[in-house]
C-alpha positions as a Markdown table, in Angstrom:
| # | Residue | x | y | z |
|---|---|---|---|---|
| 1 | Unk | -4.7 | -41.0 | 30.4 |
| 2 | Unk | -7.8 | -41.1 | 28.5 |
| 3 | Unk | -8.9 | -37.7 | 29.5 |
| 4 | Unk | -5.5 | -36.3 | 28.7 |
| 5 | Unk | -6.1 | -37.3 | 25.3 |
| 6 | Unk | -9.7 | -35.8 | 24.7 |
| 7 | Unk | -7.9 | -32.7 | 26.3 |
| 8 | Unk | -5.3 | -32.7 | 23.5 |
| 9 | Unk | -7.9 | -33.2 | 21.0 |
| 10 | Unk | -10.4 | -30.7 | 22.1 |
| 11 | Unk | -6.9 | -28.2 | 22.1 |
| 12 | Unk | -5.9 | -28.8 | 18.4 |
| 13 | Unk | -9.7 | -28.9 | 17.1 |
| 14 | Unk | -9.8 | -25.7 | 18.4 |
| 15 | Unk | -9.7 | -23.1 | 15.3 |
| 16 | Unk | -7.1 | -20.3 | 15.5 |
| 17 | Unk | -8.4 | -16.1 | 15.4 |
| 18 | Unk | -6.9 | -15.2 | 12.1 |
| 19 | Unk | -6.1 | -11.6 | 11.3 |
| 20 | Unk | -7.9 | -9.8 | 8.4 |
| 21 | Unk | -5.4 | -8.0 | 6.3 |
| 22 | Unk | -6.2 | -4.5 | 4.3 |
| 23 | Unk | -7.0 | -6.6 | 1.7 |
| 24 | Unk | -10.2 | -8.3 | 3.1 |
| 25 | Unk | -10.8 | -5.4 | 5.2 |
| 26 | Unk | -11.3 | -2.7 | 2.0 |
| 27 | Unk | -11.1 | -2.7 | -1.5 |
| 28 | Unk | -8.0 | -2.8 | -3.5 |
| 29 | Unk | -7.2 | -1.0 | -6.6 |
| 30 | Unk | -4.6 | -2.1 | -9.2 |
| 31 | Unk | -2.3 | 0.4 | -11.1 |
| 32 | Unk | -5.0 | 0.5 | -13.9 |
| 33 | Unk | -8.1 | 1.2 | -12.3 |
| 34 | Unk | -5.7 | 3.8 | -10.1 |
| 35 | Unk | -5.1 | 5.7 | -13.2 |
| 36 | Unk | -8.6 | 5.3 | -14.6 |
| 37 | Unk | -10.3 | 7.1 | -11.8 |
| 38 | Unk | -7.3 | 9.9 | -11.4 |
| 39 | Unk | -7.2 | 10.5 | -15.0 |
| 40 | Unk | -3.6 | 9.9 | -14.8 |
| 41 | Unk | -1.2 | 8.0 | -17.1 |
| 42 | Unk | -0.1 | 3.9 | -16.3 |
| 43 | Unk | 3.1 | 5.1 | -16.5 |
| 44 | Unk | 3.0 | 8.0 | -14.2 |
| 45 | Unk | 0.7 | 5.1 | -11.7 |
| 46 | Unk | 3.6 | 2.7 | -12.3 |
| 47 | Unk | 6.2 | 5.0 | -11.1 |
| 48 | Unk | 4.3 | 6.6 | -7.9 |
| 49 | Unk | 4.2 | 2.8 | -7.1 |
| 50 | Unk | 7.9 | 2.1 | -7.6 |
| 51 | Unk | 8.8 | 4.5 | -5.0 |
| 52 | Unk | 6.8 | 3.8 | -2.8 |
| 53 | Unk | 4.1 | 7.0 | -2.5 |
| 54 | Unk | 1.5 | 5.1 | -1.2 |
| 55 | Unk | 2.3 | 3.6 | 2.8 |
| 56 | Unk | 0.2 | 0.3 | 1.8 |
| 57 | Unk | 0.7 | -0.9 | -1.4 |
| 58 | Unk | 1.3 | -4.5 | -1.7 |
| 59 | Unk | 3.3 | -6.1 | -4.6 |
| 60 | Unk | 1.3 | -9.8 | -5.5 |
| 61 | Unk | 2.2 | -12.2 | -7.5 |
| 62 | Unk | 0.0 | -14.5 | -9.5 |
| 63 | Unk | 0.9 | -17.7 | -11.8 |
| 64 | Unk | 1.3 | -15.8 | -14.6 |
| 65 | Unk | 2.2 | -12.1 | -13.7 |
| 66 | Unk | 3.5 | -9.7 | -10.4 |
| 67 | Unk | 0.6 | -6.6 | -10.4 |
| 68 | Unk | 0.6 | -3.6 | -7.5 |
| 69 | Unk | -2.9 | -3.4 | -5.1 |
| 70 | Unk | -3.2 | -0.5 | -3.1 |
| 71 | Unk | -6.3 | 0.2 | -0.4 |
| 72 | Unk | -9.1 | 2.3 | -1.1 |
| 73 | Unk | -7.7 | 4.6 | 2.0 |
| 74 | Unk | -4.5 | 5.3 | 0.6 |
| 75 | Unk | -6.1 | 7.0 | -2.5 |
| 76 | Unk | -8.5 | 9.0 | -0.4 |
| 77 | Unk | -5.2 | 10.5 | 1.6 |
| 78 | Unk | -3.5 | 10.7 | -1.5 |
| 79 | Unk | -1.9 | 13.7 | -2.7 |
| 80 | Unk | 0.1 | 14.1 | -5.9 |
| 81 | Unk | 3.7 | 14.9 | -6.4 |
| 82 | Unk | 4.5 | 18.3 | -7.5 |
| 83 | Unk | 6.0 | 18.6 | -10.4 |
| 84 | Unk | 9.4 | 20.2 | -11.4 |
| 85 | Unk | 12.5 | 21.3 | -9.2 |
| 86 | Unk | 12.3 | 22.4 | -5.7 |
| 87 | Unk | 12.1 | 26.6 | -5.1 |
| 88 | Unk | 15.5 | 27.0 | -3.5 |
| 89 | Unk | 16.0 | 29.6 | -0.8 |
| 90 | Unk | 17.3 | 32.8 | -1.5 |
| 91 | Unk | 20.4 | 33.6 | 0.4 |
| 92 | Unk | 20.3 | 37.0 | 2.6 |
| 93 | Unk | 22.9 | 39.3 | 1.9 |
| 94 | Unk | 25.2 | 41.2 | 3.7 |
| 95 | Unk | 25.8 | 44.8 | 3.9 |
| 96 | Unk | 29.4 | 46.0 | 3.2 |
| 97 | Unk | 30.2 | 49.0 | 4.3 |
């Protein structure tokens, strides 16, 4: 009985592997620093992160505010929107005779 005991002891001393997350693994940027080194807008920053155009963006939340991070990775891949309306195809015509 004793020995079972150290057992059980010796089991839940025993520290789990924890994960790292993107966050400990690189740095994170927040929207600000984002538009500092891309020379773009906050707002424009702001609204890339509200739908979603970069894969790991994390939404935090601290006791005072939320605030977007996103990796170091994601900004290297990163590749603006273009901007305006989509070229539409041009229909192919037929001959009448």
């Amino acid at each position: 009985m004793l020995s079972e005991t150290i057992e059980r002891d010796k089991f839940r001393s025993m520290k789990k592997p924890q994960k790292k997350t993107t966050s400990e693994q690189e740095k994170m940027y927040t929207a600000r620093e984002i538009a500092e080194t891309m020379g773009e807008p906050l707002t424009k920053v702001r609204r890339w992160l509200r739908f979603n155009l970069f894969p790991n963006q994390e939404l935090r939340e601290d006791s005072i505010s939320r605030y977007w991070v996103v990796p170091a990775s994601d900004l290297d891949a990163f590749q603006k929107p273009q901007i305006g309306r989509p070229v539409k195809k041009k229909a192919k015509m037929k001959k009448t005779s």
